[in-house]
DRENVEX-653279 format. One record per atom (N, C-alpha, C, CB): x, y, z. Coordinates in steps of 0.05 Angstrom, whole numbers, padded with zeros to 5 digits, always signed. Glycine has a CB too. Example, Ala and Ser with C-alpha at 12.3 -4.5 7.8 and 13.67 -1.06 7.14 Angstrom:
BEGIN
+00264-00114+00156
+00246-00090+00156
+00264-00066+00156
+00226-00089+00181
+00257-00045+00142
+00273-00021+00143
+00258+00001+00157
+00282-00012+00114
% end
This chain:
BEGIN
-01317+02909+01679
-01305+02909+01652
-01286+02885+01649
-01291+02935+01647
-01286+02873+01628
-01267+02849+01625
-01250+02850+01608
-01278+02827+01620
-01223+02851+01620
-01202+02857+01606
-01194+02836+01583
-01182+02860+01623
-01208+02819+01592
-01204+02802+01557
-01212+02817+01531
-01224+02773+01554
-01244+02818+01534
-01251+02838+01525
-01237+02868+01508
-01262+02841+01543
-01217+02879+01534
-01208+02910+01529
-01178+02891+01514
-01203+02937+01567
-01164+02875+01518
-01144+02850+01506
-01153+02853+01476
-01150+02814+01519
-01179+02847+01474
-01184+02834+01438
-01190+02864+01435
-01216+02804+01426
-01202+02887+01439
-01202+02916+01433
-01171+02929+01421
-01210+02931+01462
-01154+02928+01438
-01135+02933+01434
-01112+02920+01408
-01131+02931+01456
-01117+02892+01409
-01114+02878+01384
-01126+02884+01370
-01116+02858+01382
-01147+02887+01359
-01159+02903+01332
-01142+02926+01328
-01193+02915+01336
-01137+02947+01340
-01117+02978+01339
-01098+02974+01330
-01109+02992+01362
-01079+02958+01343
-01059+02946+01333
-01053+02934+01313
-01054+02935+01344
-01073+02914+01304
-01077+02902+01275
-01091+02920+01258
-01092+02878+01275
-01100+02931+01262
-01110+02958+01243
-01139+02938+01226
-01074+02973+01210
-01149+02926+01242
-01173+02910+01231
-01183+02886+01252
-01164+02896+01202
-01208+02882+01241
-01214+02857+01258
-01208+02827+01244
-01245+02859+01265
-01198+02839+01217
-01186+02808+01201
-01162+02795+01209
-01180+02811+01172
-01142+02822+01212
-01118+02807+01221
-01112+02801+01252
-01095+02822+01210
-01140+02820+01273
-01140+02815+01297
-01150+02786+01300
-01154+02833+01310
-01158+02768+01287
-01177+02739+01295
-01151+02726+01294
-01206+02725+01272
-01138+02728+01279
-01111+02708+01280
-01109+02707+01310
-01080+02720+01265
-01096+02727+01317
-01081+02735+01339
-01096+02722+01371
-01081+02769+01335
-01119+02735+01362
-01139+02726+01386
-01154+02694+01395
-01163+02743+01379
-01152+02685+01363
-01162+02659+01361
-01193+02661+01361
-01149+02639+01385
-01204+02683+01345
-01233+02679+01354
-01239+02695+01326
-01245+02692+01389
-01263+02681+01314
-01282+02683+01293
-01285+02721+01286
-01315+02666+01307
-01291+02724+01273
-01291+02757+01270
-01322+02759+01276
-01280+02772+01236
-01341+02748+01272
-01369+02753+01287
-01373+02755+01318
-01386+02732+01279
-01350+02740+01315
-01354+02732+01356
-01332+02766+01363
-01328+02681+01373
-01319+02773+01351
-01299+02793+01358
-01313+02822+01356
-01274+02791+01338
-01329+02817+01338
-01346+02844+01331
-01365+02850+01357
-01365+02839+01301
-01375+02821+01358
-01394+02819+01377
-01383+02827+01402
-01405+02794+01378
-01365+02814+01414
-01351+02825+01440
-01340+02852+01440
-01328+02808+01447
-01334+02874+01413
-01334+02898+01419
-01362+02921+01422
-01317+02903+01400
-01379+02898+01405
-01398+02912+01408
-01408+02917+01438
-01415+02902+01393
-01411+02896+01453
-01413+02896+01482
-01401+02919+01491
-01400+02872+01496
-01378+02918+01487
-01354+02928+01507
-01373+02967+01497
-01304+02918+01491
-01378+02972+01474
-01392+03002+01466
-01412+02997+01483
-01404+03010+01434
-01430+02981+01489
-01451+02982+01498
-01449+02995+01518
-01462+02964+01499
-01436+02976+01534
-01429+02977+01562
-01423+03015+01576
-01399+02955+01563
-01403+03012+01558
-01399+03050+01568
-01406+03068+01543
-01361+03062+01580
-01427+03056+01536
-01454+03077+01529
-01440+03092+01503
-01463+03103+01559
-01422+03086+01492
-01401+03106+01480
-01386+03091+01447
-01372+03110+01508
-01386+03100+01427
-01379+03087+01401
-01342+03088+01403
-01396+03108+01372
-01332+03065+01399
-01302+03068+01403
-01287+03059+01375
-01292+03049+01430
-01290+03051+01363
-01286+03052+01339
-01303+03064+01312
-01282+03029+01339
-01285+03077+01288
-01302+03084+01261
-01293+03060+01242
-01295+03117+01246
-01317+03042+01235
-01314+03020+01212
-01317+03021+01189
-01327+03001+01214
-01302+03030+01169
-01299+03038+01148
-01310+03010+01127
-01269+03048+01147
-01310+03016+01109
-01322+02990+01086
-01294+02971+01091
-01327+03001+01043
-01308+02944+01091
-01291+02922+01101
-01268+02923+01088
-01302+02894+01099
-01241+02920+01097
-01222+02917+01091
-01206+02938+01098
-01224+02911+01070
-01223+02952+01092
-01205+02983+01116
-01202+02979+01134
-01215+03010+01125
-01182+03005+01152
-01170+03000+01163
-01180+03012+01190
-01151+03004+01152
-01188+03001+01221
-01204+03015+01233
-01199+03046+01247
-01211+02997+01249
-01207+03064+01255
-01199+03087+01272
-01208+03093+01296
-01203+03107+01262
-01191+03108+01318
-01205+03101+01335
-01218+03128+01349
-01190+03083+01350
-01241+03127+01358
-01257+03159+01366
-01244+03164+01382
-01285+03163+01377
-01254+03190+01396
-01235+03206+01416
-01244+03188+01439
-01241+03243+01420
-01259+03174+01447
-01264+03160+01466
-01250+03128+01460
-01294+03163+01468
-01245+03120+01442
-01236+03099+01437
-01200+03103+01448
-01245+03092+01405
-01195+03121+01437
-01164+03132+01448
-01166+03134+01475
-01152+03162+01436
-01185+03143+01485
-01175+03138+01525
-01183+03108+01531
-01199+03162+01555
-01201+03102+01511
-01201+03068+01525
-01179+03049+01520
-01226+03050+01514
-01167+03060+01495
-01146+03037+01479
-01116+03055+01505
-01142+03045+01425
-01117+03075+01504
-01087+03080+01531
-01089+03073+01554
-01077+03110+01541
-01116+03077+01571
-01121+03063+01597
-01128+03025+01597
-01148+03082+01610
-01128+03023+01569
-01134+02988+01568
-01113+02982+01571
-01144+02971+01543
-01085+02994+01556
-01061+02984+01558
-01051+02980+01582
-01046+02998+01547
-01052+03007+01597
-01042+03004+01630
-01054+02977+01648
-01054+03033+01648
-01083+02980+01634
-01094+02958+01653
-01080+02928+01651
-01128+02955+01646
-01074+02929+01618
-01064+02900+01617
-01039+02897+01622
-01069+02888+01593
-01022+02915+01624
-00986+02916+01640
-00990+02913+01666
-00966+02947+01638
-01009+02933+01673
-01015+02930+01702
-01024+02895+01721
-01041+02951+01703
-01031+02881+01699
-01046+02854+01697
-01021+02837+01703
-01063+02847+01665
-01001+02844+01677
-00976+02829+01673
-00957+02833+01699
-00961+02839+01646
-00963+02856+01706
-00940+02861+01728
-00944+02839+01756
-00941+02897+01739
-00970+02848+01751
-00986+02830+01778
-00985+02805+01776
-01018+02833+01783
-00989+02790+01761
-00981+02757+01755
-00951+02751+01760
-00986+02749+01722
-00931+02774+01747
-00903+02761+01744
-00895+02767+01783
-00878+02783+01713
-00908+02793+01791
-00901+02799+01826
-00908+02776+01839
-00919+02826+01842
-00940+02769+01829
-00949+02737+01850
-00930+02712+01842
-00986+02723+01841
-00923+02708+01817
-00906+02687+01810
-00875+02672+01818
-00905+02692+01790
-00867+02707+01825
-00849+02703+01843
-00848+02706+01869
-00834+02712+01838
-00866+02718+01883
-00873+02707+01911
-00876+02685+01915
-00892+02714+01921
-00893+02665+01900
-00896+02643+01895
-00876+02625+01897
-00904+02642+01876
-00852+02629+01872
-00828+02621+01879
-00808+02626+01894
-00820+02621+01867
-00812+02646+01917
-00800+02659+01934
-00775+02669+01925
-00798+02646+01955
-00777+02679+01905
-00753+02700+01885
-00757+02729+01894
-00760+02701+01846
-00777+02730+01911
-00789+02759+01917
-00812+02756+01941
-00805+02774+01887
-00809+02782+01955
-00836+02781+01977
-00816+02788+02007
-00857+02740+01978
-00833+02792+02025
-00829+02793+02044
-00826+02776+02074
-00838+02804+02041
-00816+02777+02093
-00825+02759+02122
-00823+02781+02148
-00799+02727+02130
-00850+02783+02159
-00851+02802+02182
-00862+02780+02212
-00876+02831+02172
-00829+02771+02220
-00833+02745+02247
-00827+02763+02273
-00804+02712+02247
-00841+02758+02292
-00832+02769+02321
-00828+02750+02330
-00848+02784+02339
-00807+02751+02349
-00785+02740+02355
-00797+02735+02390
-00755+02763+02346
-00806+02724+02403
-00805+02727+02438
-00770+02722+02452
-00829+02697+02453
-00762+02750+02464
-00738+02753+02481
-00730+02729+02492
-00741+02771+02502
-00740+02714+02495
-00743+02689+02522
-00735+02666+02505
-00781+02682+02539
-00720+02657+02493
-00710+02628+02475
-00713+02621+02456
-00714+02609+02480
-00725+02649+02431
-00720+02646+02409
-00687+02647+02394
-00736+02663+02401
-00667+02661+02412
-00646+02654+02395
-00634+02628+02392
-00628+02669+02401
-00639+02620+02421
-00633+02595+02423
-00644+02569+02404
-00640+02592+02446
-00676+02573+02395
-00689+02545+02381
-00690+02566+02349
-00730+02530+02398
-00694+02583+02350
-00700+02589+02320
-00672+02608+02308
-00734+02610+02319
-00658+02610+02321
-00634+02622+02313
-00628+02605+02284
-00610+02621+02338
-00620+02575+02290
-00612+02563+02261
-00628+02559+02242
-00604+02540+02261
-00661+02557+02258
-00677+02556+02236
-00680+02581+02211
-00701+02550+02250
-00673+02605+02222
-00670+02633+02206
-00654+02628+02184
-00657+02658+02223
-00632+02617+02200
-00600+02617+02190
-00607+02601+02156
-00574+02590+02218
-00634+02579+02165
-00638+02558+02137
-00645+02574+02119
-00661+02533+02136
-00669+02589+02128
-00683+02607+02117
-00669+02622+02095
-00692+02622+02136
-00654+02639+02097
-00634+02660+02093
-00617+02645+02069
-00616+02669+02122
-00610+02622+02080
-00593+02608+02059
-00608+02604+02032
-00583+02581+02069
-00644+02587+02045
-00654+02575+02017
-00669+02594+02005
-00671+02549+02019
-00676+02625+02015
-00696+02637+02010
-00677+02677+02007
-00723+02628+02040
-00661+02677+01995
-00637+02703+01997
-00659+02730+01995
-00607+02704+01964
-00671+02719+01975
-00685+02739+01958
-00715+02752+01980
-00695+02721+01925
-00721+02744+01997
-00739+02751+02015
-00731+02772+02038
-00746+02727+02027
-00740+02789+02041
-00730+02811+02057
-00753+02798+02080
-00733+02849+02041
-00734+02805+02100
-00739+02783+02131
-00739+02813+02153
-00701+02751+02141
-00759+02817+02158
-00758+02841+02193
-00761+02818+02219
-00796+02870+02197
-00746+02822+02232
-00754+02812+02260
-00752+02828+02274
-00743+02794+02271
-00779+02825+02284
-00791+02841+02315
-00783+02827+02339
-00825+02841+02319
-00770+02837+02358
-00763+02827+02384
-00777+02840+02393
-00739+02825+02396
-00802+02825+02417
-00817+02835+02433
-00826+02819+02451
-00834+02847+02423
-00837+02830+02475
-00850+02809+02501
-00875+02800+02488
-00859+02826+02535
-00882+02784+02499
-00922+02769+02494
-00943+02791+02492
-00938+02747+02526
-00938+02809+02503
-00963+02828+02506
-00963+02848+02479
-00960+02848+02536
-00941+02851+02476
-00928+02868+02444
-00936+02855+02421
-00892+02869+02439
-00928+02825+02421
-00922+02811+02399
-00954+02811+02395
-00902+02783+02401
-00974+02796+02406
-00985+02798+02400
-01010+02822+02392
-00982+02785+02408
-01010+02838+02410
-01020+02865+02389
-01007+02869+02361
-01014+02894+02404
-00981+02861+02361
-00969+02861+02331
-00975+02854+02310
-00952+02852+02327
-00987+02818+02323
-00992+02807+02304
-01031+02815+02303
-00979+02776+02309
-01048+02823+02323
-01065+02834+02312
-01078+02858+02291
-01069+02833+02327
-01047+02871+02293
-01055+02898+02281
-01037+02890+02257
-01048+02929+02299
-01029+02877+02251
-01018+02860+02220
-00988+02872+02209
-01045+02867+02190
-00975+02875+02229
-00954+02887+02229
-00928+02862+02228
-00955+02906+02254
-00945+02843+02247
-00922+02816+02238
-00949+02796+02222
-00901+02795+02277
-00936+02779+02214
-00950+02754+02203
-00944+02724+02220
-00938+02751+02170
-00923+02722+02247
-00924+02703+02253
-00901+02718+02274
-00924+02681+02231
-00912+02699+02298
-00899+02704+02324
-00887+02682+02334
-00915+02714+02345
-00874+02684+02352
-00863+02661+02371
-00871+02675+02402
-00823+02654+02365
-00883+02652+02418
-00881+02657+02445
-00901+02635+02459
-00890+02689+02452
-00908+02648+02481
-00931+02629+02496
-00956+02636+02490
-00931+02629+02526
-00974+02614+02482
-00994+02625+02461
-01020+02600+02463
-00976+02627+02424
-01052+02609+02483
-01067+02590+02479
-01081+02590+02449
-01085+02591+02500
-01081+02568+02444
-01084+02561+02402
-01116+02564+02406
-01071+02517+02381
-01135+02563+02429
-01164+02566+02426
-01165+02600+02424
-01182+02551+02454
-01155+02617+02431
-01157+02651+02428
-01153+02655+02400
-01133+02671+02446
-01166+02641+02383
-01157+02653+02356
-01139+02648+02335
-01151+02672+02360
-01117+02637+02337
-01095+02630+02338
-01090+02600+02333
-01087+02639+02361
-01066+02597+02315
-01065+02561+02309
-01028+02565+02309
-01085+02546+02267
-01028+02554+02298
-00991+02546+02309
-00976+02517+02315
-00987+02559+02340
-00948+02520+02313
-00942+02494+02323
-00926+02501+02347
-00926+02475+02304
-00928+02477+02361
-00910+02475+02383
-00879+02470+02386
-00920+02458+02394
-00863+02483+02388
-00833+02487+02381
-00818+02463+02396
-00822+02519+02392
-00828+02479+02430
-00810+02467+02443
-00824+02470+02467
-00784+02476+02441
-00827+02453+02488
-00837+02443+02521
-00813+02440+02537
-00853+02411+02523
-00811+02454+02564
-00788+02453+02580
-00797+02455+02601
-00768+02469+02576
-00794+02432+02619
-00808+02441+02652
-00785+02467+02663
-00807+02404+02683
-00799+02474+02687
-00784+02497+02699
-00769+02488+02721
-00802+02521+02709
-00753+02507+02727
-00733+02497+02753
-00736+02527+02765
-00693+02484+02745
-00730+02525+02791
-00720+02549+02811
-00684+02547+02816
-00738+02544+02847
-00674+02573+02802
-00651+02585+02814
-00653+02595+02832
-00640+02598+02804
-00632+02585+02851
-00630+02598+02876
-00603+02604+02884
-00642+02582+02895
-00587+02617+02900
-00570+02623+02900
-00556+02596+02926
-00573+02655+02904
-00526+02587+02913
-00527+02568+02934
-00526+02557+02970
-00514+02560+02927
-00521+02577+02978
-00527+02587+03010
-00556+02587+03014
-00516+02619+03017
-00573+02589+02987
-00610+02586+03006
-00612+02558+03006
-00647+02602+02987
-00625+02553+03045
-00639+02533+03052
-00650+02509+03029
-00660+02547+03065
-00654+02522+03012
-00665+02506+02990
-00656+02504+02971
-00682+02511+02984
-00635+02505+02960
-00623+02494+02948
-00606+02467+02947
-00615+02507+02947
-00619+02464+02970
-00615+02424+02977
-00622+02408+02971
-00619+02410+02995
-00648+02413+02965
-00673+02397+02955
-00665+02387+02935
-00697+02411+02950
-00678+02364+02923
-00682+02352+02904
-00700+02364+02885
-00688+02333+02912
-00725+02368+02896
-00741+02383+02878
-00761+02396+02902
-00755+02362+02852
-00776+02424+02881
-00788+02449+02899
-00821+02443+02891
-00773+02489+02887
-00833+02446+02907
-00865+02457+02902
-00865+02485+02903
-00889+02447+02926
-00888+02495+02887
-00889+02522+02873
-00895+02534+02909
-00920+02526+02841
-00911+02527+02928
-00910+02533+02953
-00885+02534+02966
-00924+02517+02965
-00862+02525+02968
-00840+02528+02974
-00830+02559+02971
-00825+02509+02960
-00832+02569+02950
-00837+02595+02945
-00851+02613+02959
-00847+02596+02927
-00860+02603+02976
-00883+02638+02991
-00876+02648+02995
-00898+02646+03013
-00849+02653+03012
-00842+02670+03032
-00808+02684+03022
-00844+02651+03063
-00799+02678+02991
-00781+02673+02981
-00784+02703+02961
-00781+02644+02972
-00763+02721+02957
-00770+02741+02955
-00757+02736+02913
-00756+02764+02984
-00770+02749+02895
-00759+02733+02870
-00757+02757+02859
-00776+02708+02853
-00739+02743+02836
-00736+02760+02814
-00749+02754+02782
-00709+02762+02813
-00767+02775+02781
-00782+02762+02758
-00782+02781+02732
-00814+02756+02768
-00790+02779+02702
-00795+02786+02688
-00809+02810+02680
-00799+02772+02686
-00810+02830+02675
-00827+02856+02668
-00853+02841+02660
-00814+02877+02641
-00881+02855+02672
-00900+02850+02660
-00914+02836+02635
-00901+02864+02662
-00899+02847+02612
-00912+02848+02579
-00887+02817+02574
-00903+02890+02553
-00873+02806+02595
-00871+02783+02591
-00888+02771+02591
-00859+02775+02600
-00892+02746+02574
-00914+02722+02579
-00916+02710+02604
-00910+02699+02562
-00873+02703+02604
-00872+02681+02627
-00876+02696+02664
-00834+02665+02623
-00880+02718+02663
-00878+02732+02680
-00911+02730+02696
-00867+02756+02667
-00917+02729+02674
-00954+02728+02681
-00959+02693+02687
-00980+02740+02646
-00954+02680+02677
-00949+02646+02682
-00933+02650+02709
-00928+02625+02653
-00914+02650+02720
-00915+02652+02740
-00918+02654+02766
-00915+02654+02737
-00935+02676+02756
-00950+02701+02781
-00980+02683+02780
-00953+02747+02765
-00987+02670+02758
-01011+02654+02761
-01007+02630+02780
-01020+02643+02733
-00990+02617+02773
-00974+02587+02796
-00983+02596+02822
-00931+02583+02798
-00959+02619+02825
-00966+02631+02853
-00986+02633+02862
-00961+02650+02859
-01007+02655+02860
-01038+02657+02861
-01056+02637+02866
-01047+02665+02840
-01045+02616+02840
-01071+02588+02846
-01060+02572+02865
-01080+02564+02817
-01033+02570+02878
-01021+02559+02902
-01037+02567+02925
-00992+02567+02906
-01034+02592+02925
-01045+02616+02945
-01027+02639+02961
-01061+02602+02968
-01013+02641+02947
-01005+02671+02956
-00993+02683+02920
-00972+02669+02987
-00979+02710+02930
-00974+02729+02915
-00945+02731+02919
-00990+02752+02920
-00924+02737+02894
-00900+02738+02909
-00895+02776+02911
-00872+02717+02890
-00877+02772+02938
-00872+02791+02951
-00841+02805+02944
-00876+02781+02978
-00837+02828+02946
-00808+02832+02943
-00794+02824+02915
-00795+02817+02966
-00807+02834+02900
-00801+02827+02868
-00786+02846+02856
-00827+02825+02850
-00760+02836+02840
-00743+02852+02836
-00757+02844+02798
-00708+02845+02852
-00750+02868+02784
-00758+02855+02760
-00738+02860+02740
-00786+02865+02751
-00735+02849+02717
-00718+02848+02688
-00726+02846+02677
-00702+02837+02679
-00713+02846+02653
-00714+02842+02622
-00700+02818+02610
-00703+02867+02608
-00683+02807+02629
-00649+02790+02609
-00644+02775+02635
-00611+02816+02596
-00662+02743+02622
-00645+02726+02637
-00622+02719+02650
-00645+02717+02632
-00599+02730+02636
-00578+02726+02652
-00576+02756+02679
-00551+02723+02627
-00580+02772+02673
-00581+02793+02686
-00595+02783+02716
-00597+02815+02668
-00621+02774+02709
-00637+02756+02719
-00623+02746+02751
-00640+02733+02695
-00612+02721+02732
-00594+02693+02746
-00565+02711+02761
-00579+02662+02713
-00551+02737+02751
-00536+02751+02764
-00549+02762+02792
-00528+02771+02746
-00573+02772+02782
-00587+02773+02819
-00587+02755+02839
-00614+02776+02821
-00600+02732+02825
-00599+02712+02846
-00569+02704+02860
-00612+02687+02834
-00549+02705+02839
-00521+02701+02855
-00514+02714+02873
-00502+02705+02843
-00529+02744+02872
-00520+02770+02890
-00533+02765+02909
-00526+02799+02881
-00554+02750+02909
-00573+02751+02940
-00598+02758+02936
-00564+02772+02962
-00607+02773+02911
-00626+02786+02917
-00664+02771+02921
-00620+02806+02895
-00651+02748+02906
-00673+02733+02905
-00664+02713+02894
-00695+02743+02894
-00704+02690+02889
-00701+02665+02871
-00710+02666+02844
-00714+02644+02882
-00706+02656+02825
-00726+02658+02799
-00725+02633+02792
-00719+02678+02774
-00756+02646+02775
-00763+02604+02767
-00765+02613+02733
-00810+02583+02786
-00743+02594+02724
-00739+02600+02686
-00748+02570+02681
-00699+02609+02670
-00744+02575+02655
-00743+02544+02633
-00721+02530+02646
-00735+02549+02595
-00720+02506+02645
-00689+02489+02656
-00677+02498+02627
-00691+02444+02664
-00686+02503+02608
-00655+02511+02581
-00647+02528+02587
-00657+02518+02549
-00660+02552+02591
-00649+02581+02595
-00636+02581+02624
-00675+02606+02593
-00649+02568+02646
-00629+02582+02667
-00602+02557+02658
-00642+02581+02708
-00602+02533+02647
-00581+02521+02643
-00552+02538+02632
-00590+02503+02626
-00568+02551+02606
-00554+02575+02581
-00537+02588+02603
-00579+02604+02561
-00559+02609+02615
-00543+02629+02634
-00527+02625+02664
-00562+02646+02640
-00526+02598+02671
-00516+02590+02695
-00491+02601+02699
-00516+02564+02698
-00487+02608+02715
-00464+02626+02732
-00457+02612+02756
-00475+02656+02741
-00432+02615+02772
-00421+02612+02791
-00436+02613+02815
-00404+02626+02790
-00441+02597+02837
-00454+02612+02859
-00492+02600+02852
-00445+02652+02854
-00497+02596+02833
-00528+02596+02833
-00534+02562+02826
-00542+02620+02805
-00557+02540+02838
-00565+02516+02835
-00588+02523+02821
-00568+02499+02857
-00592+02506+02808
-00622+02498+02793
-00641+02475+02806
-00616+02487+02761
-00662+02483+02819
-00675+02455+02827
-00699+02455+02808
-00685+02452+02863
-00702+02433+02800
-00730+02432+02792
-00753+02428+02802
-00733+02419+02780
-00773+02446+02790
-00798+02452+02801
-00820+02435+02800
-00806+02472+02793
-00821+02412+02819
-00852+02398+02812
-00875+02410+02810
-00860+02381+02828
-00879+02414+02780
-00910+02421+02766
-00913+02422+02743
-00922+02445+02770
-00933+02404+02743
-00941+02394+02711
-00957+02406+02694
-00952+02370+02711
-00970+02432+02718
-00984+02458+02695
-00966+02480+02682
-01005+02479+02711
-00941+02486+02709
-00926+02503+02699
-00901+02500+02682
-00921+02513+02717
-00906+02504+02653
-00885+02489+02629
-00887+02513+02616
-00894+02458+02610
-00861+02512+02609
-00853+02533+02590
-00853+02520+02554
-00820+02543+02601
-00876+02526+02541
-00884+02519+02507
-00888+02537+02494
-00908+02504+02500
-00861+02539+02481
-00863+02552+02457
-00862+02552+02437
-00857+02561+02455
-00880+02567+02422
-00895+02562+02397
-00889+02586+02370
-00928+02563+02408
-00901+02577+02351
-00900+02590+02326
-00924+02593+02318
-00885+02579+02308
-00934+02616+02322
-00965+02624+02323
-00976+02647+02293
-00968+02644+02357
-01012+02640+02289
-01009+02662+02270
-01036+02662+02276
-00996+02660+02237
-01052+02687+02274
-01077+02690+02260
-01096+02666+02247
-01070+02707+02240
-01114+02647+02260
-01126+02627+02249
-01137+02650+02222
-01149+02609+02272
-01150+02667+02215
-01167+02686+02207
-01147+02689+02178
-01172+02714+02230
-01127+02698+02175
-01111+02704+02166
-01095+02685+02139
-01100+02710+02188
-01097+02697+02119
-01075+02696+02097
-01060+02698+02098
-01071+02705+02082
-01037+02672+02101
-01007+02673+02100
-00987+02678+02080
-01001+02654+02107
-00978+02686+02070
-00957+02694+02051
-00947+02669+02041
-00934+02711+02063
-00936+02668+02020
-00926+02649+02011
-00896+02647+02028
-00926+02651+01980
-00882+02666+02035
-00862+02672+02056
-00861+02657+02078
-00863+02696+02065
-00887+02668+02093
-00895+02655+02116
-00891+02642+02112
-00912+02652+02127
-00913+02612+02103
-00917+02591+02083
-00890+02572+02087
-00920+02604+02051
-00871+02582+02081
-00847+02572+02071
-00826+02572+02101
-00836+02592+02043
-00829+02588+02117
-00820+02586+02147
-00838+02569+02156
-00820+02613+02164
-00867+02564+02163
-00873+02538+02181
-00872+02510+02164
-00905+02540+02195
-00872+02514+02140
-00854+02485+02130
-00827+02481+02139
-00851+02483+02099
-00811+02501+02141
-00779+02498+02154
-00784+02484+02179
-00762+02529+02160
-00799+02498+02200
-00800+02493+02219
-00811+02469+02227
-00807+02510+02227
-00828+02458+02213
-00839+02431+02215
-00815+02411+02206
-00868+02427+02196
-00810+02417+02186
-00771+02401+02175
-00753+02406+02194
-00751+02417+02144
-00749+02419+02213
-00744+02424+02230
-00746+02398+02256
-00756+02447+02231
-00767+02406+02265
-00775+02392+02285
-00778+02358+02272
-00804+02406+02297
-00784+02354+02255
-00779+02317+02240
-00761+02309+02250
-00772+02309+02207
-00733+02331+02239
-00715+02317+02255
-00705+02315+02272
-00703+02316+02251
-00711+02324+02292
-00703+02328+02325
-00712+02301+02334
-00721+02355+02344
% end
């Protein structure tokens, strides 16, 4: 059914004719007659009584549910244009971002901060979650755009935030903390403290290790880098972070060596659904974020 159509219907009612409806409509009274006639055809049903020209039209009992449910349709029409228009202008709408635990406050903290300033009117959820979360999140359409470690061939497109080689904290009394710099083998026999599972970086890692050739042993695990880097002060082990983050959390008692390897890098990204319709919201965060990164 075409609401133009049920538009020029309703203008006739209103105008109490199809003479003073053509003004209004901008269209010929043959061509108006004609397009109601359709519109009867169509649902089989007579919706107006046409009295000798000049009278005034009436409308059947069927014409009255078409002329009250035409109305809704066409408010309903208006509402929907003026809701997209200001999404559009971001006067209205939503942002559903997950956040990865691991150095989003650190790189996207100010970028929010822009957000918020140029965009008030947008109601903003952030999801804090590990890699394994976020992304079911963002598959089951609960967020619209994630941050974390993220291959862009699985589906997925995004920009790249930020690249940070890794270092090993170690506590300063281990043997190795002398060094200049560690091979991921240096590690074998080194008992660590690593990340909960449904971390990304936790699984990166535990991969280094593996394709070196061993498995690490004696794994104490967390949630909070600094908590983290507090173990290693205590003794309990080594951990291998981003050089920003163990920088952030450095404590008394613990060295940072850096880790020669050029596979194992910590890149993080701003990821979404290749598949997927972005919001005008969205939209308007990876333009920040690209204004963002220009100027860095």
């Amino acid at each position: 059914m075409d609401l133009k159509v049920i538009r020029y219907f309703i203008e006739i009612v209103d105008a109490g004719g199809f003479g003073k409806a053509c003004e209004k409509v901008h269209l010929t009274q043959p061509a108006l007659s004609k397009a109601v006639r359709q519109l009867e055809e169509e649902l089989d049903l007579t919706l107006l009584e046409r009295g000798k020209r000049g009278t005034q039209v009436k409308l059947t009992p069927a014409g009255e549910v078409v002329y009250r449910h035409g109305k809704d349709l066409l408010d309903g029409r208006k509402r929907m244009l003026a809701e997209l228009a200001a999404q559009r202008n971001l006067s209205a709408g939503e942002l559903n971002l997950g956040l990865a635990p691991l150095g989003s406050a650190e790189i996207f903290a100010p970028i929010i901060a822009k957000y918020r300033q140029q965009y008030p009117q947008i109601e903003m959820h952030l999801l804090v979650r590990g890699g394994v979360e976020q992304t079911s999140a963002i598959q089951k359409g609960e967020i619209e755009l994630a941050t974390g470690i993220i291959n862009f061939d699985d589906g997925y497109d995004g920009i790249r935030v930020f690249n940070d080689p890794m270092v090993v904290v170690l506590p300063k009394e281990n043997p190795l903390a002398s060094r200049e710099r560690l091979l991921i083998t240096d590690l074998s026999h080194e008992p660590q403290v690593m990340f909960e599972t449904e971390y990304t970086l936790y699984q990166l890692v535990l991969n280094a290790c593996q394709a070196a050739g061993f498995t690490p042993k004696n794994i104490t695990r967390v949630s909070q880098a600094d908590f983290g880097i507090a173990l290693v002060a205590a003794g309990t082990g080594i951990m291998v972070l981003p050089r920003s983050i163990a920088r952030r959390y450095s404590i008394p008692g613990v060295v940072n060596i850096p880790l020669a390897s050029d596979e194992l890098r910590w890149e993080l990204s701003l990821f979404w659904r290749k598949e997927q319709v972005l919001s005008f919201a969205a939209q308007a965060m990876i333009n920040l974020v690209k204004k963002h990164l220009a100027r860095k």
